[in-house]
C-alpha positions in Angstrom: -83.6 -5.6 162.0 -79.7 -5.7 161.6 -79.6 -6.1 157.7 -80.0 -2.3 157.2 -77.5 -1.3 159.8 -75.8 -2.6 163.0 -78.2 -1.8 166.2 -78.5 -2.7 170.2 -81.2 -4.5 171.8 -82.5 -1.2 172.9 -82.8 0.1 169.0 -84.1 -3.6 167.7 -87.0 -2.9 170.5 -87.1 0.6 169.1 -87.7 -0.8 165.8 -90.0 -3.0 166.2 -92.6 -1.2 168.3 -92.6 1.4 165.6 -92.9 -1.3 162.8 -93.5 -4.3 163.2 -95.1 -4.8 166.5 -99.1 -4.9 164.8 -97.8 -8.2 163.0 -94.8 -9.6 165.5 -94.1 -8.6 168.7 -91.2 -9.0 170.7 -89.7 -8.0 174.3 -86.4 -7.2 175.2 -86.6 -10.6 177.7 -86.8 -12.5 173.8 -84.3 -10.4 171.8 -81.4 -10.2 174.4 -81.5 -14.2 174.4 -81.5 -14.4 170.9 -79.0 -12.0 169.9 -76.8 -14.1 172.7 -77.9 -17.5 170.4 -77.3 -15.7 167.4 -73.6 -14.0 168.4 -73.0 -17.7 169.7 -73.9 -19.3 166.1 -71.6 -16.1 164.6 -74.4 -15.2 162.8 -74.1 -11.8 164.1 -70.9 -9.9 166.3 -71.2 -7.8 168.8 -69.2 -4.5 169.8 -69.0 -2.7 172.7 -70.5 0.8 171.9 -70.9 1.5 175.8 -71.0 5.4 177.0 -70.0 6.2 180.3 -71.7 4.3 182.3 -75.1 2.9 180.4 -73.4 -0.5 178.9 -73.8 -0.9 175.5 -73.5 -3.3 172.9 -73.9 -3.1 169.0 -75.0 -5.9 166.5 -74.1 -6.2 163.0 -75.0 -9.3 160.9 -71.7 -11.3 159.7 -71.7 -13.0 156.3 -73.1 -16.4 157.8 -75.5 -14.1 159.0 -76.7 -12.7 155.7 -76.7 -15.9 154.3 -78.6 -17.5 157.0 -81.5 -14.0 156.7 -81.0 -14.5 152.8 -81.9 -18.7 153.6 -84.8 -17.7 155.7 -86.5 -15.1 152.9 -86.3 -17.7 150.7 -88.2 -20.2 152.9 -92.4 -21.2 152.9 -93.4 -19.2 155.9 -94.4 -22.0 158.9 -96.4 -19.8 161.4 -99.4 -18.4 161.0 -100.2 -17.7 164.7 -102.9 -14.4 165.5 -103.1 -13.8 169.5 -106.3 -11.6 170.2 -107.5 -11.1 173.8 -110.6 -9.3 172.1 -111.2 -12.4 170.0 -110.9 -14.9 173.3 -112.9 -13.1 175.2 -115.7 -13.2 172.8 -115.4 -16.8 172.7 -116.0 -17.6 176.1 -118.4 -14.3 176.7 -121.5 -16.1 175.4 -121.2 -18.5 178.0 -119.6 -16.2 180.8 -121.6 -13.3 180.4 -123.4 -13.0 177.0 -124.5 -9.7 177.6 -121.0 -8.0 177.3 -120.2 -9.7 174.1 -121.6 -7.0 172.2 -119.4 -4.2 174.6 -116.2 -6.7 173.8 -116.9 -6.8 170.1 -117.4 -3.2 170.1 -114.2 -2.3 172.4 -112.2 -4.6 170.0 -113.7 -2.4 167.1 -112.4 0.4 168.8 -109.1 -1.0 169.0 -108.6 -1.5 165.8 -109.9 1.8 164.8 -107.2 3.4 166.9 -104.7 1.0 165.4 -105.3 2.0 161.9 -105.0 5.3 162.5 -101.4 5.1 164.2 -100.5 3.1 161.0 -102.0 6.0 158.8 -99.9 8.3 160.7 -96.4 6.1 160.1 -97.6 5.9 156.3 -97.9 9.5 156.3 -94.7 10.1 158.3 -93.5 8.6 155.1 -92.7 11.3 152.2 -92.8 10.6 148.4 -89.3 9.5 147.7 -89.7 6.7 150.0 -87.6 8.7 152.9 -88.1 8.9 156.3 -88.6 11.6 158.4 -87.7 10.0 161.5 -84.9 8.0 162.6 -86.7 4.9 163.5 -88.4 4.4 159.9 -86.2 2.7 157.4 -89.3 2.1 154.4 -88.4 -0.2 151.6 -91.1 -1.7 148.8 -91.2 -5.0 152.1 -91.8 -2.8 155.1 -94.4 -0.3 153.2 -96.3 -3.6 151.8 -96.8 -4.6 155.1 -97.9 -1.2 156.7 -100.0 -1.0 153.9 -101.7 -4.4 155.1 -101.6 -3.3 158.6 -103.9 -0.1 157.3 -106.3 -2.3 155.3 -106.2 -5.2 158.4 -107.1 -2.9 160.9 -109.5 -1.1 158.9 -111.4 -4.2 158.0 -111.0 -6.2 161.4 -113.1 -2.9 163.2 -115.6 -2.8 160.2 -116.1 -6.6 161.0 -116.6 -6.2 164.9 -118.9 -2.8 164.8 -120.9 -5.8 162.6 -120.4 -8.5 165.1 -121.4 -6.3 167.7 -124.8 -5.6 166.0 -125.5 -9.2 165.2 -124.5 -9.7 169.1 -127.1 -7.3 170.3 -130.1 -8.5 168.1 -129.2 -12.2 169.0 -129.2 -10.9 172.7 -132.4 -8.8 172.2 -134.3 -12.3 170.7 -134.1 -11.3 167.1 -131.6 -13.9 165.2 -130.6 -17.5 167.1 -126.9 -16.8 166.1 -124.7 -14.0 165.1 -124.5 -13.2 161.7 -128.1 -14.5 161.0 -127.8 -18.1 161.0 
């Protein structure tokens, strides 16, 4: 979030809830701590940019820094970790209450739904020359692979629990032993 331009926690936070939160979240009780460890390891410096009296205070990466980012990019990515509350409670609703699974599946459907759709709209917020029109959005070839992902994730994560939610209610209603048809 700092290799495009210097930023506070408060704009890092900005950033990523209008980016990247779909794929990797992250609260300002997790990047305050780790822009302290990373100012510590002088991988990035920090200025005071306070005005009047709202404290302030603005990160830029330092060469280490950029070297560390560049080190990083060029790593096998370790962490492959999905955390879906719609997905756990399916799991346990067949045997908490196996007649809401369908409603879950259905709710989570919705969910993604809605989720494509405020992708769409950052896509579309987006003009042909690869420019923003807001001061959040920074697009490069990266960030607009990703959204693009997001879009077609979403998309086909809601498409697969509108059909979860029909094998749910035939295998509830006696008609297949197991979702899916099995």
């Amino acid at each position: 979030m700092l290799a495009a331009r210097p930023r506070s926690g408060y704009e890092i936070k900005q950033l990523i809830d209008s980016s990247a939160r779909f794929f990797w979240a992250a609260s300002y009780g997790q990047i305050y701590p780790e822009l302290k460890k990373l100012e510590s390891a002088g991988l990035v410096a920090g200025a005071d940019s306070s005005q009047g009296a709202r404290q302030r205070t603005t990160f830029k990466l330092t060469a280490d820094g950029r070297r560390a980012a560049r080190e990083w990019i060029g790593q096998r990515p370790d962490v492959l970790e999905t955390r879906d509350e719609g997905l756990l409670k399916l799991f346990f609703a067949g045997s908490i209450d196996r007649k809401r699974a369908a409603e879950i599946a259905r709710e989570r459907a919705a969910i993604s739904r809605e989720k494509a759709i405020q992708l769409r709209a950052i896509w579309d917020a987006v003009d042909v020359a690869g420019q923003p029109e807001g001061p959040a959005a920074e697009p490069d070839i990266g960030s607009m692979t990703v959204l693009r992902y997001g879009i077609e994730a979403s998309e086909w994560t809601a498409a697969w629990f509108e059909r979860a939610a029909e094998d749910l209610e035939r295998a509830t209603a006696g008609t297949v032993s197991f979702p899916g048809g099995r």
